[in-house]
C-alpha positions as CSV (number, residue, x, y, z in Angstrom):
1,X,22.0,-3.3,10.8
2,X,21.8,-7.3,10.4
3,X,18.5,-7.2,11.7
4,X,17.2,-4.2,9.6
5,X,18.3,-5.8,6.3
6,X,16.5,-9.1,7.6
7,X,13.5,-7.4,8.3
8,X,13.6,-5.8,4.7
9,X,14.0,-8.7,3.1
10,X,11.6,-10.4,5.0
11,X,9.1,-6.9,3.8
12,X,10.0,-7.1,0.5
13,X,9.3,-11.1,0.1
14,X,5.3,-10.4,1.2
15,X,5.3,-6.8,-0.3
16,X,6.5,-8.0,-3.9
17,X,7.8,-10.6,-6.7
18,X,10.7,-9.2,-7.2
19,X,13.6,-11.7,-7.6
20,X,15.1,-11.7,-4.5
21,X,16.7,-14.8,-3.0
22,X,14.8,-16.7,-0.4
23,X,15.7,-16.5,3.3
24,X,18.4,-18.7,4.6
25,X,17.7,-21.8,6.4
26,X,16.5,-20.9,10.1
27,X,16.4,-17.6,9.2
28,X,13.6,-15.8,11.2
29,X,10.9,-15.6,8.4
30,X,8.2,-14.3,10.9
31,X,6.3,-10.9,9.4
32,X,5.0,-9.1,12.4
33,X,8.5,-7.8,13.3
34,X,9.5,-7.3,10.1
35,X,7.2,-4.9,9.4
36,X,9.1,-1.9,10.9
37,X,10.7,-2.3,7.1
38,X,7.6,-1.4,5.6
39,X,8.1,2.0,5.1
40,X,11.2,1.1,3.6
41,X,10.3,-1.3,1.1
42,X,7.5,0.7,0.6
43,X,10.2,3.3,-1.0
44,X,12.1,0.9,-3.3
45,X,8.7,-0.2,-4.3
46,X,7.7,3.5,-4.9
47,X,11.3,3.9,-7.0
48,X,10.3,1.0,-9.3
49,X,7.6,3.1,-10.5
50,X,9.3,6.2,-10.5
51,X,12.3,4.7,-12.7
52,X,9.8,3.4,-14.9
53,X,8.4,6.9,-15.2
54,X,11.7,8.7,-15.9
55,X,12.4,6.0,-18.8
56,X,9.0,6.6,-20.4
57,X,9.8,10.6,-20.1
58,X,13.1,10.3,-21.3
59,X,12.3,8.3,-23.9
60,X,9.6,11.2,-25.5
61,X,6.4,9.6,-24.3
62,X,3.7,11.6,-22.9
63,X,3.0,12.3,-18.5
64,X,-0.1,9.9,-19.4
65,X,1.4,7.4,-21.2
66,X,4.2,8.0,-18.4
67,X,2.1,7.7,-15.8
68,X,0.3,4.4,-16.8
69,X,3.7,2.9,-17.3
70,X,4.3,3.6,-13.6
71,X,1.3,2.4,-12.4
72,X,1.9,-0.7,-14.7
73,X,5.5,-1.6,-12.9
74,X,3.9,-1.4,-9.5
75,X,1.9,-3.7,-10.8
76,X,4.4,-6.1,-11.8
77,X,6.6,-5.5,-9.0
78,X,3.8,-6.4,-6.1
79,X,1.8,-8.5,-7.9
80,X,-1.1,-6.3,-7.7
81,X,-1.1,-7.6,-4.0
82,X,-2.7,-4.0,-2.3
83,X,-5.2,-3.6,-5.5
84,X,-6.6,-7.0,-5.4
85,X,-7.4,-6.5,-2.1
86,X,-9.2,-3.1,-2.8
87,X,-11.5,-5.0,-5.6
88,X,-12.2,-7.8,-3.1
89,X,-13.2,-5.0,-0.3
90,X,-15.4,-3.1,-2.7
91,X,-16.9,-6.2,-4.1
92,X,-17.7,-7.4,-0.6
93,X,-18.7,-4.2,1.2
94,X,-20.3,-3.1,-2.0
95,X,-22.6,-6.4,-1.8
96,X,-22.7,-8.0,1.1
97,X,-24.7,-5.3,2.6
98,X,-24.9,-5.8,6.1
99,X,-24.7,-9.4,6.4
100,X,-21.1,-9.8,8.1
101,X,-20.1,-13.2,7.2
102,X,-22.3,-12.7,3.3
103,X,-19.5,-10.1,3.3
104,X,-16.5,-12.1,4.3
105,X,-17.8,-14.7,1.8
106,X,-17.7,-12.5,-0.9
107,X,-14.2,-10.9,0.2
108,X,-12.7,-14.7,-0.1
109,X,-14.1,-15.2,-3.8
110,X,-11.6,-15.0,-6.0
111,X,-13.8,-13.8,-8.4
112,X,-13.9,-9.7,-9.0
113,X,-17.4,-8.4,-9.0
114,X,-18.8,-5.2,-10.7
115,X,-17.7,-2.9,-7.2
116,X,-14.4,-4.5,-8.1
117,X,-14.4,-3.4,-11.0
118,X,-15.3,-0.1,-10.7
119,X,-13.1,0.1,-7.5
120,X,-9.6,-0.4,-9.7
121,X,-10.7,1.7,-12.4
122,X,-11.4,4.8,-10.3
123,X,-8.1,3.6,-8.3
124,X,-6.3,3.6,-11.1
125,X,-7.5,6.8,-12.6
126,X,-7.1,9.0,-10.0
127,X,-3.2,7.8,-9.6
128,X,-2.6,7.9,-13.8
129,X,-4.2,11.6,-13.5
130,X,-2.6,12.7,-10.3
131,X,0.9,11.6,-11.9
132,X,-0.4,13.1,-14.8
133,X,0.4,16.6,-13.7
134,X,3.7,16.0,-12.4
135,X,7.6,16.5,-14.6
136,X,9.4,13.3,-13.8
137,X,11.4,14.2,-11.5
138,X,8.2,15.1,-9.1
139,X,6.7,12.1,-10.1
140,X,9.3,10.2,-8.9
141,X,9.5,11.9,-5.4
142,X,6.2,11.4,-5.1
143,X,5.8,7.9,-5.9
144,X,8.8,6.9,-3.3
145,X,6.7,9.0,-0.8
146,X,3.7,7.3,-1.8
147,X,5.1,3.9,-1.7
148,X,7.0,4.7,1.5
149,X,3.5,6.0,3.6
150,X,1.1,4.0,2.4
151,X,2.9,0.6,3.1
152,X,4.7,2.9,6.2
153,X,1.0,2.9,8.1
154,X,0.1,-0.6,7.6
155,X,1.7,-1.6,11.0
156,X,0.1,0.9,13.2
157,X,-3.7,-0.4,10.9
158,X,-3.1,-4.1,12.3
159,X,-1.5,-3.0,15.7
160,X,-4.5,-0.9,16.6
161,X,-7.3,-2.5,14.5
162,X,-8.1,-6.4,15.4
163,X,-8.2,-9.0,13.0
164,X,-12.3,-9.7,11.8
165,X,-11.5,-13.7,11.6
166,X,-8.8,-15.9,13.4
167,X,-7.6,-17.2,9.9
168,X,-6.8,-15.5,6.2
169,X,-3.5,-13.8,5.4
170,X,-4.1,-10.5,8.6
171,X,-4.4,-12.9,11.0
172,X,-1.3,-15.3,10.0
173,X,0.8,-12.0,9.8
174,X,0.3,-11.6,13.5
175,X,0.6,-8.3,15.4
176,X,3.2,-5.9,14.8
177,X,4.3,-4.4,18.2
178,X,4.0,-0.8,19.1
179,X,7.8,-0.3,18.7
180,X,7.6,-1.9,15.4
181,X,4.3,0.1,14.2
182,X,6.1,3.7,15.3
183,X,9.4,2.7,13.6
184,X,7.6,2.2,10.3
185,X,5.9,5.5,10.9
186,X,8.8,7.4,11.6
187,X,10.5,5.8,8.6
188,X,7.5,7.0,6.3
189,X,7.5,10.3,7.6
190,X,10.8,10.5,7.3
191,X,10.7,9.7,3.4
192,X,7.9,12.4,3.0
193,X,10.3,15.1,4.3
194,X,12.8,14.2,2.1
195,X,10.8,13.5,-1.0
196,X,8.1,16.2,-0.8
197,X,9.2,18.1,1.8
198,X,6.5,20.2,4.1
199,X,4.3,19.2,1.8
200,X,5.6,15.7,2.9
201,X,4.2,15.8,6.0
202,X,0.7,17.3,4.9
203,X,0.7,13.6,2.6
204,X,1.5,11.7,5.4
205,X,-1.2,12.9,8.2
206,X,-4.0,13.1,5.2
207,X,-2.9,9.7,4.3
208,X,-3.0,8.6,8.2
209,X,-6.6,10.3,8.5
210,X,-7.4,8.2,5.4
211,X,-6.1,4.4,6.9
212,X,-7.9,5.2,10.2
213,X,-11.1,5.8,8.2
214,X,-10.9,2.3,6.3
215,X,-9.6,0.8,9.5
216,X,-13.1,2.1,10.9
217,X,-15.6,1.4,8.7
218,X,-14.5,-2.2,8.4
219,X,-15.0,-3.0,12.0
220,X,-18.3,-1.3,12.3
221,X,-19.2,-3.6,9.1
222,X,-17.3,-6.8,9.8
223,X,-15.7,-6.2,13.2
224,X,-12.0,-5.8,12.5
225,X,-9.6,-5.7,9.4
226,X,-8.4,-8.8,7.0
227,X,-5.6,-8.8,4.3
228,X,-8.1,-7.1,2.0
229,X,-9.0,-4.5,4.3
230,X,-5.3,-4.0,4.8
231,X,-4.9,-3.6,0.8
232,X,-7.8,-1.0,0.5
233,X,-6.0,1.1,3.3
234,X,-2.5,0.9,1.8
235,X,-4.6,2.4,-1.9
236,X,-6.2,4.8,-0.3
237,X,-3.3,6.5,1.6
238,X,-1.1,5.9,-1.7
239,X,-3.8,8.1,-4.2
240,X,-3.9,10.6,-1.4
241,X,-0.2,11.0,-1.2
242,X,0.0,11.2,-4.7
243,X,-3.0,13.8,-5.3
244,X,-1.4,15.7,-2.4
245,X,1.7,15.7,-4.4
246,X,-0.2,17.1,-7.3
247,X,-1.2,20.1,-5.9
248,X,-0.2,23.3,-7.4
């Protein structure tokens, strides 16, 4: 149990800015292994938003207003860490075309580009409307199931992708283990059953398809995955769970 509540706090410190108090002296601060938390941080993470949901319902705003609420307390609870890297993947696989390292460049500026741009606001869009169709309560299963998958997959992305340069925030997280990648699986689709249900695990292998796919498409482009890479996978499974979700 120790070493699970170390590993979650170790999660939640790179996952969010939440006020949490920093590790102990000589505590083990290293990510890879605490990443079989993901899936769990991923869930508080998920019931942030769906709190923040509730509270706009309750309080007699409407499932837009609602729903851009949510989205806006993920954004304040992580930092917009998984978005920004979505922007900097679009921006950089939108105009790098197929020079690799023009690509990389463009992936480090910290400047968002029109790709960017248009990247967030159908990212965002798609997550507002999906939420959009759901009574709070649904809303908030599905955002603690979308929270919990998408950040759930990232260790089996990085344990079975390779890192595209030997430097930048993917390669100084290291390489989860295979033990730690299925924990963090298991956790996730543990989650989806108990927050959606069948439907749950529908989310989770659509959302799986969906991480392999980016996971792809970056090393035929640039030749492995980096932290941004990482953050389009994690949106991309999270709008999916959420549109799943949605479904009449």
């Amino acid at each position: 149990m120790t070493r699970w509540l170390a590993a979650l706090h170790v999660s939640l410190l790179f996952l969010t800015r939440l006020p949490l108090p920093r590790l102990a002296e000589g505590a083990d601060s290293t990510l890879a292994p605490a990443m079989r938390a993901f899936a769990l941080a991923g869930a508080l993470i998920g019931l942030v938003e769906g709190l923040a949901f509730l509270v706009a319902d309750l309080i007699g705003l409407s499932m837009i207003l609602a729903a851009l609420i949510a989205v806006g307390a993920g954004f304040l609870a992580t930092g917009a860490l998984h978005e920004d890297g979505l922007a900097d993947m679009a921006d950089g696989f939108g105009g790098g075309r197929g020079d690799r390292e023009r690509i990389l460049a463009i992936m480090r500026d910290s400047r968002i580009g029109s790709f960017g741009v248009a990247a967030l606001v159908l990212a965002i869009g798609l997550r507002v409307g999906a939420l959009s169709t759901l009574d709070s309560a649904h809303a908030l299963a599905a955002l603690v199931a979308a929270g919990a998958i998408s950040r759930g997959l990232l260790p089996a992305m990085m344990r079975y992708g390779k890192p595209a340069r030997t430097d930048g925030l993917a390669a100084g997280a290291g390489i989860p283990t295979v033990e730690t990648a299925a924990w963090s699986f298991l956790l996730a689709a543990l989650v989806a059953m108990l927050t959606l249900g069948g439907r749950g695990l529908a989310a989770l292998l659509v959302a799986t398809l969906a991480v392999w796919g980016v996971n792809a498409y970056a090393r035929l482009r640039i030749g492995g995955y980096t932290g941004d890479v990482v953050g389009a996978g994690q949106q991309a499974a999270a709008i999916l769970v959420l549109l799943m979700a949605s479904l009449a």
